[in-house]
C-alpha positions as a Markdown table, in Angstrom:
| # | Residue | x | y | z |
|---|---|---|---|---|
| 1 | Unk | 180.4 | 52.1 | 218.8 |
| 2 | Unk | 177.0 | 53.2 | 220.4 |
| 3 | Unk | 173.7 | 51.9 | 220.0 |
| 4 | Unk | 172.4 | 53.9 | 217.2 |
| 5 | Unk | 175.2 | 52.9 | 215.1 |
| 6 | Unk | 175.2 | 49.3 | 215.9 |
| 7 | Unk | 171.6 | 49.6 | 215.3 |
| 8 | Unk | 172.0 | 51.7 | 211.5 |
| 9 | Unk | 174.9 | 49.0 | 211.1 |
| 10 | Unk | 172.7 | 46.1 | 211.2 |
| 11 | Unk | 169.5 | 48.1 | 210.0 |
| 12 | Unk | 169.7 | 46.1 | 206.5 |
| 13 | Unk | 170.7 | 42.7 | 208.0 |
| 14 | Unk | 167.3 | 40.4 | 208.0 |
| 15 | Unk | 166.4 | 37.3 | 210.2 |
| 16 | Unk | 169.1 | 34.5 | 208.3 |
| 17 | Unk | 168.2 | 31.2 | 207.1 |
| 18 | Unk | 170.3 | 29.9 | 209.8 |
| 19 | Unk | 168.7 | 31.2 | 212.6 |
| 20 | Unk | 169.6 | 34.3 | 213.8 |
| 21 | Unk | 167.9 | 36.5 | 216.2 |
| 22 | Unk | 166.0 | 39.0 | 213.6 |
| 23 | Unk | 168.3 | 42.9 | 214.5 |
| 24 | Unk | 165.7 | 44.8 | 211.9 |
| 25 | Unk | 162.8 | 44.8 | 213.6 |
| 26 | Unk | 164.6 | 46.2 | 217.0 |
| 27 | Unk | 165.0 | 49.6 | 216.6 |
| 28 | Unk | 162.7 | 52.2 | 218.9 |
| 29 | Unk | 162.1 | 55.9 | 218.9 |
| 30 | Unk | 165.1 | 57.3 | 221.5 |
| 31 | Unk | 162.8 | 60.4 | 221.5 |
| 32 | Unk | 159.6 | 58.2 | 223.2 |
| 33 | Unk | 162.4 | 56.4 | 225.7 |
| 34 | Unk | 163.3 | 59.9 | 226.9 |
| 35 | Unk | 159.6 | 60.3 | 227.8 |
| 36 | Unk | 159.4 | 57.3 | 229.3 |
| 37 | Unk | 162.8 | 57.8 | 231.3 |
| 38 | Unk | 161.2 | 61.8 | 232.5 |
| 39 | Unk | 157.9 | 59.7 | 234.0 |
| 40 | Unk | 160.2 | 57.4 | 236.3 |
| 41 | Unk | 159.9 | 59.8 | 239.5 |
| 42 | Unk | 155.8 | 58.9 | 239.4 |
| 43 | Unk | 156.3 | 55.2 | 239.9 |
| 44 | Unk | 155.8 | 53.2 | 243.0 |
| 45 | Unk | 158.2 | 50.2 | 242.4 |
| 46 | Unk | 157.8 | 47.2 | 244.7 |
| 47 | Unk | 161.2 | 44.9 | 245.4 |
| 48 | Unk | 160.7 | 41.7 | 247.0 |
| 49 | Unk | 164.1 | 39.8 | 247.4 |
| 50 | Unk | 167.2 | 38.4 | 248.6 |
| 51 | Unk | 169.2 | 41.5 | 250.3 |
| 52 | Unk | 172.8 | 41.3 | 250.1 |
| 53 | Unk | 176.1 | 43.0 | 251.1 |
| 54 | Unk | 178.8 | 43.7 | 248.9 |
| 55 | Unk | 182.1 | 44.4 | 250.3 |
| 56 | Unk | 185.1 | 45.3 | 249.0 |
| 57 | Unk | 189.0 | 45.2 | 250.6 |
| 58 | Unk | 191.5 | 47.1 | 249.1 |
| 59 | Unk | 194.8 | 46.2 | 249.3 |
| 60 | Unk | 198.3 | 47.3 | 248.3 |
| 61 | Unk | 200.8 | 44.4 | 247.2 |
| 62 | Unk | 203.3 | 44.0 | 249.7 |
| 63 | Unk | 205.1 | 41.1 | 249.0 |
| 64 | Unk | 204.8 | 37.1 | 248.6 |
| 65 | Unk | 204.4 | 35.6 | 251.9 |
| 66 | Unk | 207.0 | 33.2 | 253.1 |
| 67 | Unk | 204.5 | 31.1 | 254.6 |
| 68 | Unk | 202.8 | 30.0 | 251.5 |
| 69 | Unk | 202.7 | 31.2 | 247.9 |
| 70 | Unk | 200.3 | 33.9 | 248.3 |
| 71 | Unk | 200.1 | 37.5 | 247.8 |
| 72 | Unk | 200.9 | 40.0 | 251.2 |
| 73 | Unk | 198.4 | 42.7 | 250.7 |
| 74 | Unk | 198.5 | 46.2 | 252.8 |
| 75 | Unk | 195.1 | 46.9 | 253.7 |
| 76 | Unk | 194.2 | 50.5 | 252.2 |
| 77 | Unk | 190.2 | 50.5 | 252.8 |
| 78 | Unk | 187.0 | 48.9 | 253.3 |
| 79 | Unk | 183.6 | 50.0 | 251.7 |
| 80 | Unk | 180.3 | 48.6 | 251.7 |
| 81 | Unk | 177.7 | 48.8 | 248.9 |
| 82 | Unk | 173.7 | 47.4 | 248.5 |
| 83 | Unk | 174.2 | 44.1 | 247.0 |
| 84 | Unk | 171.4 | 41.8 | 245.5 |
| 85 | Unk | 168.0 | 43.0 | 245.9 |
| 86 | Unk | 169.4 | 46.0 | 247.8 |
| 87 | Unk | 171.4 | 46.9 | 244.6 |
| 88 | Unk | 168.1 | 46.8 | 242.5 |
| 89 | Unk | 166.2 | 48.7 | 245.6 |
| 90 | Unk | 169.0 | 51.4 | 244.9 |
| 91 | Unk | 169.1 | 51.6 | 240.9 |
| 92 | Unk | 165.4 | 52.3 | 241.4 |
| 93 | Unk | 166.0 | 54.7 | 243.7 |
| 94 | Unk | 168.9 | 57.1 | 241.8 |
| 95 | Unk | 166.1 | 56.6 | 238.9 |
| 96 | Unk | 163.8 | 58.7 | 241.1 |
| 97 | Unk | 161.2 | 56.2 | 241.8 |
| 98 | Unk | 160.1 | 55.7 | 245.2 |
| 99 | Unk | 160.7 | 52.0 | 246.1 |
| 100 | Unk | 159.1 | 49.7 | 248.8 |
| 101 | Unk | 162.0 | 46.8 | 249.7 |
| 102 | Unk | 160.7 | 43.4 | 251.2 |
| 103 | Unk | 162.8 | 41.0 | 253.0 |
| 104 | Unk | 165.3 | 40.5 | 255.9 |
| 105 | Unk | 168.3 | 40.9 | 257.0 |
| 106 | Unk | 170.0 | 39.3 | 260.0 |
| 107 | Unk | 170.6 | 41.1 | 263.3 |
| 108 | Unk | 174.7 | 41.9 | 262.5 |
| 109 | Unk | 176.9 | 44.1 | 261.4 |
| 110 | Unk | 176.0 | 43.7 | 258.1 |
| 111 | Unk | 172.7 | 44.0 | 258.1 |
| 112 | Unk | 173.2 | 47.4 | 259.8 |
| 113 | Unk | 175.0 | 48.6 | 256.9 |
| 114 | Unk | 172.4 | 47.8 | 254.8 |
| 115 | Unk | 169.6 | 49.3 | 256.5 |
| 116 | Unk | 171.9 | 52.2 | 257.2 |
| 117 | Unk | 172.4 | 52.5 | 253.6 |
| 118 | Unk | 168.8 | 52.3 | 253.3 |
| 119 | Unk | 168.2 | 55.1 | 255.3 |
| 120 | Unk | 170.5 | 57.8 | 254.1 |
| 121 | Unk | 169.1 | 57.0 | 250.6 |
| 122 | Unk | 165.6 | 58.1 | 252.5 |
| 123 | Unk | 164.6 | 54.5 | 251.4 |
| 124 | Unk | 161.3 | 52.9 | 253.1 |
| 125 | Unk | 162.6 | 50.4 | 255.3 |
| 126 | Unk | 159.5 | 49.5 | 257.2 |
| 127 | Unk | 158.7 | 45.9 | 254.8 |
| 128 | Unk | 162.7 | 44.9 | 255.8 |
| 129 | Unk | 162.1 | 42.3 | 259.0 |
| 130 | Unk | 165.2 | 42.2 | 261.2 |
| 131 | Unk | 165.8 | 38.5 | 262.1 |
| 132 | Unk | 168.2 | 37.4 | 265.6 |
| 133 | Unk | 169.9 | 34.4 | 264.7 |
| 134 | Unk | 169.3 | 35.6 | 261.1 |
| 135 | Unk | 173.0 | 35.7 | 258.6 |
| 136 | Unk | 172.9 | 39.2 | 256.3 |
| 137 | Unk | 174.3 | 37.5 | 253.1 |
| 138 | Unk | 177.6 | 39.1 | 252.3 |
| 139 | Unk | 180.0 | 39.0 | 249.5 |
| 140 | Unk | 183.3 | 39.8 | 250.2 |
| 141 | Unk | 185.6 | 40.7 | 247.4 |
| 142 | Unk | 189.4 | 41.2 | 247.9 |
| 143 | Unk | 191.2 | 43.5 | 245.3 |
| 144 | Unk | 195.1 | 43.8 | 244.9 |
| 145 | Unk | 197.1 | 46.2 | 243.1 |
| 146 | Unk | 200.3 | 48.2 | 242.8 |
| 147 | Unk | 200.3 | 52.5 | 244.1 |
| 148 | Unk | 199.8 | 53.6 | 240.3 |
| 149 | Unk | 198.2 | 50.1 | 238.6 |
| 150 | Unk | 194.1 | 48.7 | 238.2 |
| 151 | Unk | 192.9 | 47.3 | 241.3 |
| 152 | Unk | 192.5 | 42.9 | 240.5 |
| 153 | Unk | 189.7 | 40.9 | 242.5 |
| 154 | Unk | 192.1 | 38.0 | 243.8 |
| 155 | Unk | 189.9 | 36.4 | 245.9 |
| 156 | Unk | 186.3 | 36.1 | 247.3 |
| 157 | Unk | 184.5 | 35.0 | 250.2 |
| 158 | Unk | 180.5 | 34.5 | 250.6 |
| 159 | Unk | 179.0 | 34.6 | 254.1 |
| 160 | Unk | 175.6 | 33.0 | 253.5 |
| 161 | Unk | 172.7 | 32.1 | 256.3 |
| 162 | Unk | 173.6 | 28.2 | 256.8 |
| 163 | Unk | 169.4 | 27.8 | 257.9 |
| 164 | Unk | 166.1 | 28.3 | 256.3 |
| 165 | Unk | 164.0 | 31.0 | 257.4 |
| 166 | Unk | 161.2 | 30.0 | 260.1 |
| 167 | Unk | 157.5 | 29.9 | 258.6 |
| 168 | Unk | 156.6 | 32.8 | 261.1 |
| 169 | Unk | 159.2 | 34.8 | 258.9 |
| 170 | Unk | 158.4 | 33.7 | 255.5 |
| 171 | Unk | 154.6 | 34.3 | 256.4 |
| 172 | Unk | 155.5 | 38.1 | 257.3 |
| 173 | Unk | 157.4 | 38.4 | 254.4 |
| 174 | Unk | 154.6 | 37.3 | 252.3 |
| 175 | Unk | 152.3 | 39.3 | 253.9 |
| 176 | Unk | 154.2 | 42.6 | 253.4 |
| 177 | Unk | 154.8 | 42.2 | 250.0 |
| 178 | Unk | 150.7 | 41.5 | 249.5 |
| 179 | Unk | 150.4 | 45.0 | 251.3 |
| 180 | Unk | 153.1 | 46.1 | 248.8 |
| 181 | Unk | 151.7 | 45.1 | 245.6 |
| 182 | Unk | 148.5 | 46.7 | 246.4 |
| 183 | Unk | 150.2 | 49.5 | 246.4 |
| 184 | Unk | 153.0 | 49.4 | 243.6 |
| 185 | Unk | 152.8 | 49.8 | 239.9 |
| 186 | Unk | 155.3 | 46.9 | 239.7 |
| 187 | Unk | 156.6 | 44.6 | 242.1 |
| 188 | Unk | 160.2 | 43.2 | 241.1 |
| 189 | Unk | 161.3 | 40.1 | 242.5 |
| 190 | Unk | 165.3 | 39.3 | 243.4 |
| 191 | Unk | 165.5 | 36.1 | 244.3 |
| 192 | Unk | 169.2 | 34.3 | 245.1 |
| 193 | Unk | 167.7 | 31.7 | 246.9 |
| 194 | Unk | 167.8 | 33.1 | 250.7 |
| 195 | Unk | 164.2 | 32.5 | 251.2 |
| 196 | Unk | 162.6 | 36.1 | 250.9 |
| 197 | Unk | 161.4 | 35.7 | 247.4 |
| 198 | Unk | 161.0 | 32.2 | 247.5 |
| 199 | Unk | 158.2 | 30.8 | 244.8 |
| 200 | Unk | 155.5 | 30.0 | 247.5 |
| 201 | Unk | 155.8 | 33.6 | 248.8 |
| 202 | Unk | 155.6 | 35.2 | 245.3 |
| 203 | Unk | 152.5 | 33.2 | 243.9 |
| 204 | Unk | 150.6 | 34.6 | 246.7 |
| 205 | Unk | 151.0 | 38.3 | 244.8 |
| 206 | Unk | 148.4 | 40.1 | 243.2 |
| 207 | Unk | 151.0 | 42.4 | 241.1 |
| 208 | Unk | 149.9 | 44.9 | 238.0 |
| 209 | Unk | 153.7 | 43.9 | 236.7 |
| 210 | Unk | 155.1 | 41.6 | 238.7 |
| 211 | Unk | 158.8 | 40.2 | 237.2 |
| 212 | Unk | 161.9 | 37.7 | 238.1 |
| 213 | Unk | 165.0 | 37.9 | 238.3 |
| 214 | Unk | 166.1 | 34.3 | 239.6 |
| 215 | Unk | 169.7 | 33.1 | 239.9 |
| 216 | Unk | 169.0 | 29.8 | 240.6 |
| 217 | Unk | 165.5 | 28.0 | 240.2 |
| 218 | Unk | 163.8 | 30.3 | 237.1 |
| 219 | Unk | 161.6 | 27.3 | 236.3 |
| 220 | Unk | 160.6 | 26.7 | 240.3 |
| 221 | Unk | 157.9 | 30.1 | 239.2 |
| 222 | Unk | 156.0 | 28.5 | 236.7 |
| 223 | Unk | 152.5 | 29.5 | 238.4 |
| 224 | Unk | 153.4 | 32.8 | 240.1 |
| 225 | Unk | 152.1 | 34.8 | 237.3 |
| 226 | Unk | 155.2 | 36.4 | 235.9 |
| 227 | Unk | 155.0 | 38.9 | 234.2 |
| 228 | Unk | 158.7 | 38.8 | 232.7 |
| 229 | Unk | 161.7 | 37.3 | 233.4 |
| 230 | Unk | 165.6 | 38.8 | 232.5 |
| 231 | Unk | 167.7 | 35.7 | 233.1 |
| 232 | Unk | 171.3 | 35.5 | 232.0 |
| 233 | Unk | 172.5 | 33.3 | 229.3 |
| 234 | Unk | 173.8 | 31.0 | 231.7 |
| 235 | Unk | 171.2 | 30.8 | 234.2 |
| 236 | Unk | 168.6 | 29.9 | 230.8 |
| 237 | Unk | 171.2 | 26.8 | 229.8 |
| 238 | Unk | 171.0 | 25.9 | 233.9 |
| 239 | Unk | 167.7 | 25.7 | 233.9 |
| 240 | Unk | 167.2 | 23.5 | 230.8 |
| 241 | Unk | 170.7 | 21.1 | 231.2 |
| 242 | Unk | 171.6 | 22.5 | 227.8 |
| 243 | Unk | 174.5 | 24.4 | 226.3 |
| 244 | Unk | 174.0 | 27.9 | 223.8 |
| 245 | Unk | 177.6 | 28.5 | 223.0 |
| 246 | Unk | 177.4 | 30.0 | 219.5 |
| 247 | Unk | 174.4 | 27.9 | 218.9 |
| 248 | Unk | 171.9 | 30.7 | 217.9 |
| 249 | Unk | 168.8 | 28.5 | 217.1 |
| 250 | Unk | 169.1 | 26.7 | 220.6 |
| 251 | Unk | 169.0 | 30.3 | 222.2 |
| 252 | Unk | 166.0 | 30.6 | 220.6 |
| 253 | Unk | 164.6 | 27.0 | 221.3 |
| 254 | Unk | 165.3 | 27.8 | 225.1 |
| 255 | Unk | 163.9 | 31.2 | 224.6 |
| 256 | Unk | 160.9 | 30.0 | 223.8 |
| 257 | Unk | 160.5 | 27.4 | 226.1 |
| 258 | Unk | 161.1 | 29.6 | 229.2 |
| 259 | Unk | 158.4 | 32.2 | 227.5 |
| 260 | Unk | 155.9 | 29.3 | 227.4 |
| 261 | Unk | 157.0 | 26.8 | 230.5 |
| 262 | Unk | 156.3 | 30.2 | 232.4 |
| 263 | Unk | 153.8 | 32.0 | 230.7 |
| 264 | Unk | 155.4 | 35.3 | 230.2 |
| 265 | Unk | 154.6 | 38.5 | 228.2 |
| 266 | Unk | 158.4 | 38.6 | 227.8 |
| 267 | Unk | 161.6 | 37.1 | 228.7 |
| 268 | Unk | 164.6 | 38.8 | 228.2 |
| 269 | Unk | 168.1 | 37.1 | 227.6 |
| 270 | Unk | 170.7 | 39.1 | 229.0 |
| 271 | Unk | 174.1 | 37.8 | 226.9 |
| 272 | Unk | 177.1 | 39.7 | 228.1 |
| 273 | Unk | 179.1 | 41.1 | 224.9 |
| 274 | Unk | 176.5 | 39.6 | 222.8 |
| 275 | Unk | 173.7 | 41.8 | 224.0 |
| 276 | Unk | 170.4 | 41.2 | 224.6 |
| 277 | Unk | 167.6 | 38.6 | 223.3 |
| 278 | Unk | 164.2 | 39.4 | 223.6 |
| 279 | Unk | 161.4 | 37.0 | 223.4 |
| 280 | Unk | 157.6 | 37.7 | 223.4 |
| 281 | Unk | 154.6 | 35.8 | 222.4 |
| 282 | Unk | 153.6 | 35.7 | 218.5 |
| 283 | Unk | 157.0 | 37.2 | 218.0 |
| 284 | Unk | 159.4 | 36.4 | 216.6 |
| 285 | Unk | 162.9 | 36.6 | 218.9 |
| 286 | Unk | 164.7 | 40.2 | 218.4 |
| 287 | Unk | 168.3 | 40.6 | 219.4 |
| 288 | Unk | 169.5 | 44.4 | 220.8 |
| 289 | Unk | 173.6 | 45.1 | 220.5 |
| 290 | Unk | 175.5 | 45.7 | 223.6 |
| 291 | Unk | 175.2 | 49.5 | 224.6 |
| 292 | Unk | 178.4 | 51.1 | 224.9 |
| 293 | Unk | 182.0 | 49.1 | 225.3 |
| 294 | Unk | 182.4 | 45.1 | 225.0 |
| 295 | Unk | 185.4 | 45.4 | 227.3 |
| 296 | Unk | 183.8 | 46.0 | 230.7 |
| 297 | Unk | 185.6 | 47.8 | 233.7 |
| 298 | Unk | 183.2 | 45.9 | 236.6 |
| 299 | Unk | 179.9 | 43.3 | 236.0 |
| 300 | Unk | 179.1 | 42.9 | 239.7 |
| 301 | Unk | 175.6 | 43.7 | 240.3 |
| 302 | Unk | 174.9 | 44.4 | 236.3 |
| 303 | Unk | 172.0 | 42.6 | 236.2 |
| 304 | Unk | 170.5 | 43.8 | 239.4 |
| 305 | Unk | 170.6 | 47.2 | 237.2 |
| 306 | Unk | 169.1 | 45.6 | 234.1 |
| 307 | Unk | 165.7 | 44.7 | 235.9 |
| 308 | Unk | 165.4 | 47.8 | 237.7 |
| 309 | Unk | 165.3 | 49.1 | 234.9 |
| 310 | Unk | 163.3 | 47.1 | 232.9 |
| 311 | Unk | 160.6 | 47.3 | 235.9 |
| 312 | Unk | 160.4 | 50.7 | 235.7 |
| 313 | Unk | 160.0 | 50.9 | 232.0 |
| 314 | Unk | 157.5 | 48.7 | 232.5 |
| 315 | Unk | 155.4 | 50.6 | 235.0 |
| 316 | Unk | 156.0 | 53.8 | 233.2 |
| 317 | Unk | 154.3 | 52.5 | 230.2 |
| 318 | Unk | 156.8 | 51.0 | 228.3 |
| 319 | Unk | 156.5 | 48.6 | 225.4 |
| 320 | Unk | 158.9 | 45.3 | 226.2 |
| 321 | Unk | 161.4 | 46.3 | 223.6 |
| 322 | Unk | 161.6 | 50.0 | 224.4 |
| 323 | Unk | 161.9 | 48.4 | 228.2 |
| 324 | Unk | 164.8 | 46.2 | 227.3 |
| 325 | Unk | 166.2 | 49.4 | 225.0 |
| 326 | Unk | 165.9 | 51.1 | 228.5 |
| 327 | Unk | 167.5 | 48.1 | 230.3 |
| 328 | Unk | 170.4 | 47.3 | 227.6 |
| 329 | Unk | 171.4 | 51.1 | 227.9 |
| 330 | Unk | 171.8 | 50.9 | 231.8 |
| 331 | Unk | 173.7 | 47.6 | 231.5 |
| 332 | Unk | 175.9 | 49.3 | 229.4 |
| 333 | Unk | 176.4 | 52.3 | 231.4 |
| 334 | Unk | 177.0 | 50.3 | 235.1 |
| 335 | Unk | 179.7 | 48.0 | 233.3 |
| 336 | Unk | 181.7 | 50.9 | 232.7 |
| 337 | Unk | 182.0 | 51.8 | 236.9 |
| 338 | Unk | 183.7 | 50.0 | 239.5 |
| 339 | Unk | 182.2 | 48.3 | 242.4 |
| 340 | Unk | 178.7 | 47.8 | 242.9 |
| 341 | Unk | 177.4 | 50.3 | 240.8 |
| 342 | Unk | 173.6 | 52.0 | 240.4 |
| 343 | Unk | 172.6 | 54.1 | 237.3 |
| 344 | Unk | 171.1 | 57.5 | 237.4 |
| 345 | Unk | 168.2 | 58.9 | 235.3 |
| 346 | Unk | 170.6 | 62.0 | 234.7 |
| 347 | Unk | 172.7 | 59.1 | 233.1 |
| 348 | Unk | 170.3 | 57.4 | 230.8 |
| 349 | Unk | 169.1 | 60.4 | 229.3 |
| 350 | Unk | 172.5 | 61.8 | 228.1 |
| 351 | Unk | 172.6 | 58.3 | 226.3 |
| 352 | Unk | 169.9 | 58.6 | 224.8 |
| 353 | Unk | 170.2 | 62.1 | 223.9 |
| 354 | Unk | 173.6 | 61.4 | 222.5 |
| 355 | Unk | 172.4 | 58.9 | 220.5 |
| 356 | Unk | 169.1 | 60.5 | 219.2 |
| 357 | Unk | 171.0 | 63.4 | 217.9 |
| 358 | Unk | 174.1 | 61.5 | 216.5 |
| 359 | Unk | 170.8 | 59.4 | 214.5 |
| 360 | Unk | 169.5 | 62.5 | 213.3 |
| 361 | Unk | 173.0 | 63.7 | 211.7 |
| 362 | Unk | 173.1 | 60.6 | 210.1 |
| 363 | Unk | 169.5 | 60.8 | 208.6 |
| 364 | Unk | 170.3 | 62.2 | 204.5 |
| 365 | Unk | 169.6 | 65.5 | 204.0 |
């Protein structure tokens, strides 16, 4: 089902007594988030963050090795995609905003690749410090399959930096992302705990927007002046030691104590199958159905998307719930790709063109 029927199907539904994140008061005008999609290519979108590689190795089962019980796999290929911050660097850029990456990669192989991938986007790389002695973070994913079946991720190995970076490097980092801000309508901020978007380098900004996406220490930004945040389920119950489940009023109660603890306009709970919940001030919480299928091809990198797209909302004028519309319709589209996937503007406006005029056939005549 698509958005605009999940959202006429739940149109009469109000907040419950039990709880439940309010679905009435979530509906937007499709036709305004097609304006607001056509004024991406004038934004100047800041990325400070944690730049990763993606890889992935294909192989073709061979046979069960007699050395151990483990799959034989015949290599078939090896390809390389923008991973982390990179990944929301290049959302923004197939959006047709002009983006301004901060952070580092290591002198290596892989972080060739990702400046090289940089480059043939026609991507500023000049904020992106090149570090010796520095490790490009790399994921390395290993699919298996059969000649005519689904590739299946068996296994996969993280190569991380095993040091901190020097203070010379986090002070250059810092001050390229002040030059940055100055600059940028919004600055969004990857951080998965690397060191280039650490919290004493992003409460030196001075953003219009400025917002988080933070794997693993949300609350660590509690004076950086956030604007908002888009943390998954998960990384909300890590941050509080608690547990959502099906559990709809602790959602909220750890909603709202993220929106306050770090003083957000919005924070936006990104829920897998469940959707989205979004939380402002004054408000009360509003939930947005998934976009699209609840049976995913490929998550990787699906929130990386989410914020980019969010951001740019945001700079393009955007309320926060036509923003998280925005975001909830790209999250839908990326799940459905394989690989480390981006979403294009081309993309997000058939959506919502589908959807507006499959709205107005059902409006009575």
């Amino acid at each position: 089902m698509n958005n605009a029927g999940k959202q006429r199907k739940h149109s009469g539904r109000g907040p419950s007594s039990s709880g439940a994140l309010r679905t009435s008061d979530a509906s937007v005008d499709l036709t305004r988030l097609l304006d607001i999609v056509a004024s991406f290519p004038r934004q100047i979108i800041g990325v400070v963050g944690d730049f990763v590689l993606d890889e992935f190795v294909s192989g073709e089962i061979s046979r069960v090795s007699r050395e151990a019980p483990v799959l034989i796999l015949r290599h078939r290929r090896t390809e390389s995609y923008p991973g982390g911050a990179a990944n929301a660097v290049f959302n923004l850029a197939d959006l047709g905003a002009r983006v301004l990456p901060v952070g580092v990669v290591g002198d290596d192989d892989a972080g060739r690749q990702l400046l090289d991938h940089f480059r043939r986007k026609r991507i500023n790389v000049s904020g992106i410090l090149r570090v010796r002695d520095w490790i490009t973070a790399t994921k390395t994913r290993y699919l298996a399959g059969w000649t005519h079946t689904t590739e299946q991720q068996v296994l996969r190995v993280d190569c991380e930096p095993n040091a901190r970076l020097s203070a010379s490097t986090e002070s250059a980092i810092a001050k390229k992302a002040r030059e940055i801000a100055q600059r940028a309508s919004a600055v969004l901020v990857s951080d998965y705990d690397f060191g280039a978007a650490s919290p004493a380098i992003i409460k030196k900004l001075n953003a219009k927007v400025l917002t988080l996406d933070s794997r693993y220490r949300l609350l660590e930004f509690r004076d950086a002046r956030i604007t908002a945040a888009t943390p998954n389920e998960p990384e909300v119950e890590a941050a509080y030691h608690a547990r959502v489940g099906t559990d709809i009023r602790k959602l909220e109660d750890l909603g709202q104590r993220a929106l306050r603890d770090l003083n957000l306009q919005a924070l936006v709970v990104t829920r897998g199958k469940d959707g989205m919940a979004l939380f402002e001030p004054r408000r009360v919480p509003r939930n947005i159905p998934i976009y699209g299928s609840d049976a995913p091809v490929d998550v990787t990198g699906a929130g990386d998307t989410v914020i980019a797209v969010f951001t740019l909302a945001l700079a393009s004028g955007a309320s926060y719930l036509e923003a998280a519309h925005l975001a909830n319709y790209a999250g839908g589209i990326v799940v459905m790709k394989r690989r480390t996937a981006t979403v294009t503007s081309a993309e997000l406006t058939a959506a919502l063109r589908h959807d507006a005029t499959a709205t107005a056939r059902a409006q009575p005549r």
